[in-house]
DRENDO-1510 file (C-alpha; in Angstrom, 1 decimal, always signed):
<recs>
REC; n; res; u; v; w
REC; 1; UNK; +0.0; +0.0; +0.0 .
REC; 2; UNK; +2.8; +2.4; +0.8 .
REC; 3; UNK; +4.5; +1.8; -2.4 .
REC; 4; UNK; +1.3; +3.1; -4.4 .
REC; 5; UNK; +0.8; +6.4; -2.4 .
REC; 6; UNK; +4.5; +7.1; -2.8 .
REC; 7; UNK; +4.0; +6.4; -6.5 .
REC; 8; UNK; +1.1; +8.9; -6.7 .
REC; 9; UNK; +2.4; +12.0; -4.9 .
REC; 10; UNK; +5.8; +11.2; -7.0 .
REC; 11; UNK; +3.2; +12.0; -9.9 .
REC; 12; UNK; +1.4; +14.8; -8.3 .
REC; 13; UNK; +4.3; +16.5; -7.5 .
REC; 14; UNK; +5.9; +15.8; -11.1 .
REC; 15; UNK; +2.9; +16.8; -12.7 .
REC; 16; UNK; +2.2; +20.3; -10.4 .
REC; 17; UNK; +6.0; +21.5; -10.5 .
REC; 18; UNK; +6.4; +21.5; -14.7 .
REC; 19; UNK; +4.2; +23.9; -14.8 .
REC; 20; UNK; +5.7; +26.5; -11.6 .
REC; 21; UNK; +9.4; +25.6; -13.5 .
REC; 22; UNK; +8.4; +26.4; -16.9 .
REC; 23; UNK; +7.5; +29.7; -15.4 .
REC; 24; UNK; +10.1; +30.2; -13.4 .
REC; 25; UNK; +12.1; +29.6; -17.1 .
REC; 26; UNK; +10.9; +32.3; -18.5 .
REC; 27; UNK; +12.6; +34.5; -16.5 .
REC; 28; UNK; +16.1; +34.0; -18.4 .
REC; 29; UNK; +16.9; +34.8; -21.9 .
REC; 30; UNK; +17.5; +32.6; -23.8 .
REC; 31; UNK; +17.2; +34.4; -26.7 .
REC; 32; UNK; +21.2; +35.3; -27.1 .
REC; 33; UNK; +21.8; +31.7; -27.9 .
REC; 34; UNK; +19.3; +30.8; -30.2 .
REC; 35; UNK; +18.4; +33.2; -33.1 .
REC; 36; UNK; +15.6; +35.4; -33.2 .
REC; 37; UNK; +13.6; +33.4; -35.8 .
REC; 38; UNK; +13.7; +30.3; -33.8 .
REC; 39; UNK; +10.8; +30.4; -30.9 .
REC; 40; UNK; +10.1; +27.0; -31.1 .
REC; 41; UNK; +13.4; +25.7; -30.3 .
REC; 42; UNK; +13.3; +28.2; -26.6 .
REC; 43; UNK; +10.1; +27.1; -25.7 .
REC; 44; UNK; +11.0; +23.3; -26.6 .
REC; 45; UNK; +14.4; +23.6; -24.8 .
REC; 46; UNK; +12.4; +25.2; -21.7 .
REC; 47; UNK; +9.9; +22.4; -21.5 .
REC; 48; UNK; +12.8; +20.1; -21.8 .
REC; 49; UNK; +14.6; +21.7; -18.6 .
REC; 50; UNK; +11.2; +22.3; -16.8 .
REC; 51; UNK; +10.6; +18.7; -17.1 .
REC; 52; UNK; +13.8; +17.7; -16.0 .
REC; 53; UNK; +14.2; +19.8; -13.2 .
REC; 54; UNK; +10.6; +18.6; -12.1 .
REC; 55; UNK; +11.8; +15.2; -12.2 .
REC; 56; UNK; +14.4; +15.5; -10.1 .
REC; 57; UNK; +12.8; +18.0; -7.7 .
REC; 58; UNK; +10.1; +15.5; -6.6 .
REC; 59; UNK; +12.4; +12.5; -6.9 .
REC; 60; UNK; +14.4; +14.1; -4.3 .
REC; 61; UNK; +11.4; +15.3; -2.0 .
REC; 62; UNK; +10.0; +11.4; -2.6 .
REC; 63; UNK; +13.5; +9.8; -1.5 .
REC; 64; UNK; +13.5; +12.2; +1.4 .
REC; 65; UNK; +10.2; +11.1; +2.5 .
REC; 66; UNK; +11.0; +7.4; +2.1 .
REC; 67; UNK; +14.0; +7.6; +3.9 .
REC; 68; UNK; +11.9; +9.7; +7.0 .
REC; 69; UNK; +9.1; +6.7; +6.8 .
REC; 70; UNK; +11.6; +4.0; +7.1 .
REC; 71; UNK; +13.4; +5.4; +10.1 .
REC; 72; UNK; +10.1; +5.3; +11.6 .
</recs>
């Protein structure tokens, strides 16, 4: 049972943080290494990184938590 609700806020968090780092994203500028005709290529790098990041920002909040429930 505890397998399965770790599984499911690893996907809750996963899916709620692409979203908060994709904004956070567009803060930088990308735009001096890509040229200025080529949008599509920022905003598919940025949902590259924002997905990555996501991954490992609630892979690392998940270990943390399974590591905190088996000391307990």
């Amino acid at each position: 049972m505890l397998p399965k609700i770790i599984t499911m806020w690893f996907l809750f968090i996963f899916i709620v943080l692409i979203p908060i780092t994709y904004r956070a994203l567009m803060a930088l500028n990308f735009s001096n290494i890509f040229n200025r005709s080529s949008t599509w290529q920022i905003r598919f790098l940025m949902m590259l990184i924002s997905i990555i990041l996501a991954f490992l920002a609630s892979f690392a909040f998940i270990s943390i938590i399974e590591r905190i429930v088996s000391v307990i």
